[in-house]
C-alpha positions in Angstrom: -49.6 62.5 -18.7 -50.8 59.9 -16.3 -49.5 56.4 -17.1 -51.5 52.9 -16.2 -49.6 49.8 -16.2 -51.8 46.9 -16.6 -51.9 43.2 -17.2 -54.7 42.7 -19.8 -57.3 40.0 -19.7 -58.4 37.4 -22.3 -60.5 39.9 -24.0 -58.1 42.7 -24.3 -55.7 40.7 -26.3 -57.6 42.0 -29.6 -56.8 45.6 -28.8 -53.2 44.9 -27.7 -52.6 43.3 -31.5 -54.6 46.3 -32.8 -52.2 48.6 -31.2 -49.0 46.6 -32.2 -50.1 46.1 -36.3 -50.5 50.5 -36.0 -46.7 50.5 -34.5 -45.4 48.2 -37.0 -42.9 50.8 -39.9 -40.4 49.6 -41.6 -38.0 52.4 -40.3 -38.2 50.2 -36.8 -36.3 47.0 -37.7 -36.9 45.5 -34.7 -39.3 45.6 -32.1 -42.3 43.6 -30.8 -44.9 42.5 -34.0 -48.2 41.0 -33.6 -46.7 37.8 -34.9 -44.8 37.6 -31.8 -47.7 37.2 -29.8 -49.7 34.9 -32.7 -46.9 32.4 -32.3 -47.2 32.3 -28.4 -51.0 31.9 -28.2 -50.1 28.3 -29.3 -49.8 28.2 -25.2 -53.4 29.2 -25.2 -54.7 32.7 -24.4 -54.5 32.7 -20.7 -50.7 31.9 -20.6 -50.3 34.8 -23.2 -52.4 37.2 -21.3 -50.8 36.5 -17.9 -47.1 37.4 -20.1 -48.4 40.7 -21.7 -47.8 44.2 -19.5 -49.6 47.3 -20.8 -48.8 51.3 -20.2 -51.4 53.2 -21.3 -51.9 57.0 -21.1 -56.0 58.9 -21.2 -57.5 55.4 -22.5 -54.5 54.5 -25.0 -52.3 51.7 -25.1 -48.4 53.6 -25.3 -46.2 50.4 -24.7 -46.3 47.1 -24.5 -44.6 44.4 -23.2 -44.2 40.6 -23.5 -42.2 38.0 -20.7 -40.7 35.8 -24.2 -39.3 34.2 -20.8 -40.0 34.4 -16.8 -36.7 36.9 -17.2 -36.9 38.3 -20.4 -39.1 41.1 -21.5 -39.5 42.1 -24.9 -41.3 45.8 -25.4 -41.9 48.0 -27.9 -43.6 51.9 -27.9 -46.2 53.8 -29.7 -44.2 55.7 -32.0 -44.9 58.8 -31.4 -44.1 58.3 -27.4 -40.7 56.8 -27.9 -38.7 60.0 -26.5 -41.2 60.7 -24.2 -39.2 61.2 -20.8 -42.5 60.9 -18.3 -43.1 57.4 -20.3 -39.6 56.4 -19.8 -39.3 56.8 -16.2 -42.3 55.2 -15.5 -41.2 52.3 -17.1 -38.0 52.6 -15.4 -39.5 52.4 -12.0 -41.9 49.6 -12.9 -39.3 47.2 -14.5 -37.3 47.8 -11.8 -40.1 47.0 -8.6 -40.2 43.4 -8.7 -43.9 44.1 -6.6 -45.4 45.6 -9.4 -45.4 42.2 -11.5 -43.5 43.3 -15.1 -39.9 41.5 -14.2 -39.0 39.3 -11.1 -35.9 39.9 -9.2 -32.5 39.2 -10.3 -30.8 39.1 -13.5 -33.1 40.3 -16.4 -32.9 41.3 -19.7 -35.5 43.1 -21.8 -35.7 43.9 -25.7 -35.5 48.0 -26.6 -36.3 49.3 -30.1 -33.7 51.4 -30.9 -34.3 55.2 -31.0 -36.5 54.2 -27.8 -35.7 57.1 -24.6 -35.9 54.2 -22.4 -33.1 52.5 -23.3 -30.7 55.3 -22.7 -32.5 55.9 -19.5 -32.2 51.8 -18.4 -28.1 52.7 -19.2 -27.9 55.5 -16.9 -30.0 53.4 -14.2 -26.8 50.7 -14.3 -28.4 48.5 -16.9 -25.7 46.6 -19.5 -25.6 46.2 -22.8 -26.2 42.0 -23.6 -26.7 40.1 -26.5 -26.5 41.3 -29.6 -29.0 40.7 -32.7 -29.1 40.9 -35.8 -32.2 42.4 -37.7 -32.6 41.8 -41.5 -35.4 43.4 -43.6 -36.3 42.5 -47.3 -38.0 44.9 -49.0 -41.2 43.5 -51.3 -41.6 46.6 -53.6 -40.8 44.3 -56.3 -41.7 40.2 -57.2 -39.8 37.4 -55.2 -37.7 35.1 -57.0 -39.1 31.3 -56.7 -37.9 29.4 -54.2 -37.5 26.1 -55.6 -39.0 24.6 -53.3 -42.8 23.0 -53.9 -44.5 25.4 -51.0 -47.7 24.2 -49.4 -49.5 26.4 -47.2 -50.3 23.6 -44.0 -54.0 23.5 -43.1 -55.6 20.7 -40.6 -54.9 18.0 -42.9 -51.5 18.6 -43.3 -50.1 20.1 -39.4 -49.1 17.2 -38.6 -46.4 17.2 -41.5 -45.5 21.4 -40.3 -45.2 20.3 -36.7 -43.1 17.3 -37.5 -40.6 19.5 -39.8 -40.2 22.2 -37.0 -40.1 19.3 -34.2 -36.7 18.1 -36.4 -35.4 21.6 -37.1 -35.4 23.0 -33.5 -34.6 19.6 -31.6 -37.7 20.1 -29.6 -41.2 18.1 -28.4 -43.8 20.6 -27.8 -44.9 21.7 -31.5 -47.5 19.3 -31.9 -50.0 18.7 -33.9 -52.4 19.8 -31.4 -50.3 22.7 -30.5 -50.7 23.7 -33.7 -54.4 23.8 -34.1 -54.7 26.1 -31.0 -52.2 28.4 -33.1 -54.4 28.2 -36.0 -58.0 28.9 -34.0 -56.0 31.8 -32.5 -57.3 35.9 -34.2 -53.7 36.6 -35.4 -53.5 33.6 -37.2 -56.2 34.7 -39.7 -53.7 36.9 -41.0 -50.8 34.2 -41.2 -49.5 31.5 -42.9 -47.3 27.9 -42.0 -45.5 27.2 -45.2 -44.0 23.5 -45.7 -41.1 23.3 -48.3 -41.1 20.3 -50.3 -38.0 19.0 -52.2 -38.1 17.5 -55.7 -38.5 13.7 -53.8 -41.3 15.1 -52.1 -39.9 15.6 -49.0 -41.3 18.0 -46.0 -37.4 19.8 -45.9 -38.3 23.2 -44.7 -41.4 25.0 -42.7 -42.0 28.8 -41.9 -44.9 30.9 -40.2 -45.2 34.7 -41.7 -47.2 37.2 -39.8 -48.9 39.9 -41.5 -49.5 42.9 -39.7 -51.7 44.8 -42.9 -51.5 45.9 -46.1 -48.6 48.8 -46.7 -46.9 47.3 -42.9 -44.1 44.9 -42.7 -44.6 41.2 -41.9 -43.0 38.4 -39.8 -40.8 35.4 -40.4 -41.6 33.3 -37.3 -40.3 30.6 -37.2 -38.3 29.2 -39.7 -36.6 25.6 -39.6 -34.6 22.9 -41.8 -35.5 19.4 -41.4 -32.2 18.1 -39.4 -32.1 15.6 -42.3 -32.2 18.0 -45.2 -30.0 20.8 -43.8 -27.1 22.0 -45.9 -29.1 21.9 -49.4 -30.3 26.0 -49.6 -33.8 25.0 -48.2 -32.9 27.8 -45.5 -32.6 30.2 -48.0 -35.2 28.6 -50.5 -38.3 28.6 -47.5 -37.1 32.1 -46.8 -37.4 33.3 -50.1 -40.9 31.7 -49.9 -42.2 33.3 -46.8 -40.9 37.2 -48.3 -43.5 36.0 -51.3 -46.3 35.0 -49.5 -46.0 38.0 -47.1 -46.3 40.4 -49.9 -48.8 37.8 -51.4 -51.1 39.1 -48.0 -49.4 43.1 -48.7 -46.6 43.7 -46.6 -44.2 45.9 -47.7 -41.4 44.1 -46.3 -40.5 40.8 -44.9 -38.4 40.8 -41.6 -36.6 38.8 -39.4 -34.2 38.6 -36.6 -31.3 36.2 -35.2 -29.2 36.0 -32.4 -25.5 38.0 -34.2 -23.5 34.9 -32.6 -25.7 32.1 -35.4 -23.8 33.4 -38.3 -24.8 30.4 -40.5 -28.6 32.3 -39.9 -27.5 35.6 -40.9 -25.7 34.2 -44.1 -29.1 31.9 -45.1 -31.5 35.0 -44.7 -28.7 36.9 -46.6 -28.5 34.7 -49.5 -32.2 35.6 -49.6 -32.1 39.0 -50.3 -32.5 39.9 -46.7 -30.5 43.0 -46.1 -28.5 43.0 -42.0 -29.7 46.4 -40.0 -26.8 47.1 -38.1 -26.8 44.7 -34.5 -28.8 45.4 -31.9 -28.3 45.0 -28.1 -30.5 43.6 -25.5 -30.4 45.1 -22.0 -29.8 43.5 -18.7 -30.1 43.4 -15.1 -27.5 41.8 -12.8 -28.8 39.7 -9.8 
């Protein structure tokens, strides 16, 4: 099998989503989902192109990869390549050449799917285990409790009121408004939706984007926030609650998320959710 790595252009984004909503099962609880990439082409298309690697093998994508960060790499496989040993070195050798433009030199880390060759192959090349993470899954077989919560799917009209809630919640500037629209004109984000939580005062308290990746596949929760003035009331729990309905609203069969292991007040909100903990993952990574 002859293996291509390559950095796609604007107009091969499409096909790398295609190939990520085929990939997503729910027997993966963790790996790389097109909602990933929807969320960053808030940065505009070019910055996300110029962070997405590709391996492909006779025409088809097999792996892909995303810099989250300059030095962190999140990748996931085609299922049905995941103990493929050929794939695996190659991906060995071309994390590790700083020349061939996936990772730069130094300390790294990258994000494995577990049951992926590769990571037992990153191991035995002198890789460490790093932070752990902790997946949770709901599934959506069944109707979601309501949240509570007044739930207002943000449009144009209303971004300005979602940026302003996740601005609060994450102690950050750069989800704006105009961010926001740039989100919303990207392709992935005609299978999302930004959810605003309103209290009983009428109050924006909570905000959430879900992901869909199709009917029958399971969806995204990213990213979720409290309003730093409304935290400690159950709108965690309540806007997560209402992102699990709305993603089975749009036919997912389950709702997932994921959070660093250390944030253990996240775990216990998605918890109190019905979110069910997959045991914690680790992240790889490089020393300098």
């Amino acid at each position: 099998m002859t293996i291509v790595l390559n950095e796609p252009g604007v107009d091969e984004l499409a096909g790398v989503v295609d190939a990520l909503r085929v990939w997503q099962d729910d027997r993966t609880p963790l790996q790389l989902h097109p909602g990933d990439l929807g969320w960053a082409w808030a940065l505009g298309a070019e910055r996300l192109a110029a962070a997405v690697r590709t391996w492909s093998a006779g025409g088809r994508i097999v792996a892909v990869g995303y810099l989250d960060a300059p030095d962190v790499l999140r990748l996931t496989t085609s299922p049905d390549v995941r103990q493929d040993g050929a794939l695996a070195r190659r991906m060995l050798a071309d994390l590790e050449d700083p020349e061939r433009g996936v990772l730069p030199p130094g300390k790294v880390g990258v994000e494995i799917p577990d049951g992926a060759l590769l990571r037992e192959v990153l191991l035995e090349a002198g890789w460490n285990p790093d932070e752990p993470w902790t997946p949770l899954h709901r599934d959506l077989a069944e109707p979601v409790p309501d949240s509570g919560l007044r739930i207002e799917v943000a449009g144009p009209e209303t971004a300005g009121v979602r940026t302003a809630v996740h601005r609060s919640a994450f102690g950050s500037p750069r989800f704006t408004e105009k961010i926001w629209h740039v989100l919303a004109a990207g392709p992935v984000y005609a299978d999302a939706r930004c959810l605003i939580g309103y209290d009983a005062r009428d109050n924006a308290v909570a905000a959430a984007t879900v992901w869909s990746a199709g009917p029958g596949r399971p969806g995204l929760l990213e990213p979720v926030g409290v309003h730093a003035d409304h935290r400690g009331r159950g709108h965690g729990t309540a806007i997560s609650l209402a992102a699990a309905a709305t993603l089975r609203e749009l036919g997912a069969s389950s709702a997932l998320v994921s959070t660093p292991t250390s944030n253990t007040a996240a775990v216990a909100t998605y918890k109190a959710a019905g979110y069910n903990p997959a045991p914690n993952r680790l992240d790889l990574s490089r020393s300098a």
